[in-house]
C-alpha positions as CSV (number, residue, x, y, z in Angstrom):
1,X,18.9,-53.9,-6.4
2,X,18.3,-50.8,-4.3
3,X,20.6,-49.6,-1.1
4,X,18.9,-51.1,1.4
5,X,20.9,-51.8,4.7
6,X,19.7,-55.1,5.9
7,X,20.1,-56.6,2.2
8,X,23.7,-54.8,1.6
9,X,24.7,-56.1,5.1
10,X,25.9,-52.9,5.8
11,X,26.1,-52.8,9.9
12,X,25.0,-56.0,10.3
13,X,25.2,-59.7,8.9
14,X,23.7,-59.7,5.8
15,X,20.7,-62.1,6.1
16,X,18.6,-62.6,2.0
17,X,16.4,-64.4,4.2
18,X,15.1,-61.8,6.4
19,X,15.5,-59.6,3.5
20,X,13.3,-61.1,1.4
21,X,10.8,-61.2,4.9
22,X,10.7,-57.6,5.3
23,X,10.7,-57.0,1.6
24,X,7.9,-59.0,1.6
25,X,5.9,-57.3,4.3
26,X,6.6,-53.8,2.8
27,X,5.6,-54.9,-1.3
28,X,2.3,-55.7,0.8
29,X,1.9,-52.6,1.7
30,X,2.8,-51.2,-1.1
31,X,6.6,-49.9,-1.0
32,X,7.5,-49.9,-4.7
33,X,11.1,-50.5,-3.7
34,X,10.4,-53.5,-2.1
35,X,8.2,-55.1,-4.9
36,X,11.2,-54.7,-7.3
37,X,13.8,-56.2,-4.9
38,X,11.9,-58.8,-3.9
39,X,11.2,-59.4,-7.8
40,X,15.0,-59.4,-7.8
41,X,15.6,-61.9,-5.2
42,X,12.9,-64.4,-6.8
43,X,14.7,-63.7,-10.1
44,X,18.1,-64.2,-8.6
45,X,17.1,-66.7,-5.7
46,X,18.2,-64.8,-3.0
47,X,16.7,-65.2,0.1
48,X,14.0,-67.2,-1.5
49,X,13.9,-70.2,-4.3
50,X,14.0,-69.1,-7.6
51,X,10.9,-68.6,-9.0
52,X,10.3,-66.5,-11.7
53,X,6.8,-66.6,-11.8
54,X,7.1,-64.8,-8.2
55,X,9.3,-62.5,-10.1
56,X,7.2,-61.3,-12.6
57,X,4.4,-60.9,-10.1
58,X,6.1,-58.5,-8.1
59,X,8.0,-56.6,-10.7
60,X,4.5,-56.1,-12.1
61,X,2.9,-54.5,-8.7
62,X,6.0,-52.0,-9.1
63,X,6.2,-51.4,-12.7
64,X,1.9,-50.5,-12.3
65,X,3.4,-47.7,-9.8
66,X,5.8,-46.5,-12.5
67,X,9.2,-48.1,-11.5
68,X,11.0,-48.1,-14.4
69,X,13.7,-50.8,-13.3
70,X,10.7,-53.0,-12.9
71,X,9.2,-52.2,-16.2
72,X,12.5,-52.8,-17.8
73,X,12.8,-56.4,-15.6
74,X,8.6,-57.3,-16.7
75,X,9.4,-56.2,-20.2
76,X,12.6,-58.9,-20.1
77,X,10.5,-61.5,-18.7
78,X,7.9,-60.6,-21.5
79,X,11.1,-60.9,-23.7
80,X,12.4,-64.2,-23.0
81,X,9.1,-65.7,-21.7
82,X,10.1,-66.3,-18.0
83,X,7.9,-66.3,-15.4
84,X,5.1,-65.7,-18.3
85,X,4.2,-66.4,-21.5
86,X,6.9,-65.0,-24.4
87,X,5.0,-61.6,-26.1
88,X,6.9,-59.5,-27.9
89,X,4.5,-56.9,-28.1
90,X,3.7,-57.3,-23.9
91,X,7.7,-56.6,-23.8
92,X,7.3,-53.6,-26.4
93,X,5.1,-52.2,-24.1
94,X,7.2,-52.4,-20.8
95,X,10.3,-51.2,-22.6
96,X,8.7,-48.4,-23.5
97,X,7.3,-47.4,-20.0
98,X,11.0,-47.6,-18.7
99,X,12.5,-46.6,-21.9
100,X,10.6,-43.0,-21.7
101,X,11.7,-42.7,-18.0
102,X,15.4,-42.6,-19.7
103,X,16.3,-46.4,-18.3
104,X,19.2,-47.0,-20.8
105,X,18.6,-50.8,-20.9
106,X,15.4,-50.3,-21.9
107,X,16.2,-47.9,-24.5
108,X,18.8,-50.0,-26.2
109,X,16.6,-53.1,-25.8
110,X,13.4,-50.9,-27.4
111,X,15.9,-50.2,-30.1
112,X,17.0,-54.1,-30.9
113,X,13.1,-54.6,-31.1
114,X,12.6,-52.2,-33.7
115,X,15.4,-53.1,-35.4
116,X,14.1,-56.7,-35.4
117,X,10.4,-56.0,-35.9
118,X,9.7,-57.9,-32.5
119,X,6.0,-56.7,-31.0
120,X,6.1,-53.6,-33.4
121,X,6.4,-52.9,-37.5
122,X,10.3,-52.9,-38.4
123,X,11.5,-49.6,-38.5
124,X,15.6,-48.8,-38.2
125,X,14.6,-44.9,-37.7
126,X,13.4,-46.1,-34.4
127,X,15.8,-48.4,-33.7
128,X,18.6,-45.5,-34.0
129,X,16.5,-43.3,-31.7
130,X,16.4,-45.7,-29.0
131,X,20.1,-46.5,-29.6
132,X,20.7,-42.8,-29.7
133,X,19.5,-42.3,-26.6
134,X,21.2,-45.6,-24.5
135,X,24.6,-44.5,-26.3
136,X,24.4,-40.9,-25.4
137,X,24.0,-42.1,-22.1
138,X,27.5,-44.2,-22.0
139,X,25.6,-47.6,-22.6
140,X,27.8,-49.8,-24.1
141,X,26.0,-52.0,-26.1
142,X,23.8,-49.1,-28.0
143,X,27.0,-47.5,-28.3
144,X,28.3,-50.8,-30.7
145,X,24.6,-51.1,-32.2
146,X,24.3,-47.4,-33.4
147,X,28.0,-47.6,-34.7
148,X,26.3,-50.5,-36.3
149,X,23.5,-48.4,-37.7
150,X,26.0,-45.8,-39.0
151,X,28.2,-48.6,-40.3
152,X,25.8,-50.5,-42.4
153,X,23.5,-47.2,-42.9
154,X,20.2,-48.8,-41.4
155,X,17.9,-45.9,-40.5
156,X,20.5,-43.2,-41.4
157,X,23.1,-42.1,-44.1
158,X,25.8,-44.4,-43.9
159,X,28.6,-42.7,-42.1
160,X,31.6,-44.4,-41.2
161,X,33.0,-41.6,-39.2
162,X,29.9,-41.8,-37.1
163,X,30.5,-45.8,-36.9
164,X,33.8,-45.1,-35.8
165,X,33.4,-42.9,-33.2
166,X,30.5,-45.3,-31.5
167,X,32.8,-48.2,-31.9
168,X,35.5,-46.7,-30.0
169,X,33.2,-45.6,-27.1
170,X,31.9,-49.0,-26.4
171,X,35.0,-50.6,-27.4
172,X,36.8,-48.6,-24.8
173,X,34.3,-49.9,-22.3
174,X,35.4,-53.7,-22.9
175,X,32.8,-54.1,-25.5
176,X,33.6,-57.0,-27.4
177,X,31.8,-56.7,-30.7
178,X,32.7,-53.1,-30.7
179,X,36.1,-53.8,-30.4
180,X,36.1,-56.4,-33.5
181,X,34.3,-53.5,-35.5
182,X,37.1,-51.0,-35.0
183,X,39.4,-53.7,-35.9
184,X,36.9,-54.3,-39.0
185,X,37.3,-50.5,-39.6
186,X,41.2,-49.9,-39.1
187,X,41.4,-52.9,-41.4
188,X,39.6,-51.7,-44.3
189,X,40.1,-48.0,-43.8
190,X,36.8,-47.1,-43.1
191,X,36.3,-43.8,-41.2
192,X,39.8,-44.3,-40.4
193,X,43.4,-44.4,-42.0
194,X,44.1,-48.1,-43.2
195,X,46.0,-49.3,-40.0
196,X,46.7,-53.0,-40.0
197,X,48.7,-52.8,-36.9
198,X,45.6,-51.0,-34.8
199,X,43.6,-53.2,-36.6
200,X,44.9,-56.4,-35.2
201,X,45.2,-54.8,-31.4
202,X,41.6,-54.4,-31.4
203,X,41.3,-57.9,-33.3
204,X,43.4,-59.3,-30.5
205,X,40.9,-57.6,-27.3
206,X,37.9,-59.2,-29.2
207,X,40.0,-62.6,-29.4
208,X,40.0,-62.4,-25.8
209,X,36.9,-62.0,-25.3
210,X,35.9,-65.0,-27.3
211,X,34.7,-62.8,-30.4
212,X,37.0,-62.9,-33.6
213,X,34.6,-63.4,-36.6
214,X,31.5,-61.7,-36.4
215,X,30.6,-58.3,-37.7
216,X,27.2,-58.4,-36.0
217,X,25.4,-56.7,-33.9
């Protein structure tokens, strides 16, 4: 959610309930910021009961006026059918939106999509330029799903160098998955020297993370 004093209860007691008020009287009037924070506070039920159908109603007056975190939200509520019905191709289309105004969630979530063939024709090539462009950008999870790409050599040469390097990013951001696929890679000397003992410390961070047998994505 947006800096907004009276919502961050910065200089005076915070107060979701007047914050969700005001919030309320601005998205009237238009105030993109407060049709996405007010989405926020429906989603999150903050101020206000939870109601995603609320949610999605005011995440869609700001994503019409180009607000990319409220395309990306709309386009997860498309996603996971909350607050409307499911449609892939309805959440293709909001991703996109936010995706092209560089929102990194979007991106990666774009690139899972095309990976999966959800609301568009499968197609890995686009899936690693969404990825691409999350990862490049220090998101985690793209970071783990391009080393994925590389690893497996879905919509480019198989490189496990390149898997390697985008495992280690996102596993040295607490990824979990990430951090089982280095262990993966140390283990079988891919991209790396055979190293059981690295191997098993990155085994061990997955562990405790509650991921110890999965090489997915």
């Amino acid at each position: 959610m947006s800096q907004v004093i009276l919502a961050q209860g910065e200089g005076v007691v915070q107060d979701d309930g007047q914050a969700a008020i005001w919030y309320r009287k601005a998205g009237e009037q238009g105030n993109v910021d407060a049709q996405h924070n007010l989405g926020v506070m429906f989603t999150n039920g903050e101020g206000v009961a939870r109601d995603d159908n609320q949610a999605a109603i005011w995440y869609r007056k700001a994503a019409e006026q180009g607000d990319a975190n409220a395309q990306y939200n709309l386009g997860l509520m498309y996603h996971n059918g909350e607050g409307v019905v499911q449609d892939d191709g309805q959440a293709v289309i909001w991703y996109r939106k936010a995706a092209e105004q560089g929102n990194v969630d979007a991106q990666n979530n774009l690139g899972v999509m095309y990976h999966n063939g959800k609301g568009v024709v499968q197609d890995d090539g686009q899936a690693v330029i969404w990825h691409r462009k999350a990862a490049e950008q220090g998101n985690a999870s793209a970071q783990t799903n391009l080393g994925w790409m590389y690893h497996n050599g879905k919509g480019v040469v198989q490189n496990y160098n390149q898997a390697v390097i985008w495992y280690r990013k996102a596993a040295e951001q607490g990824d979990a998955k990430a951090q089982y696929n280095l262990g993966l890679m140390y283990n079988n000397g891919e991209g790396v020297e055979k190293n059981p003992q690295k191997a098993m410390k990155w085994f061990r961070k997955a562990a405790e993370q509650g991921i110890d047998d999965t090489n997915k994505r």
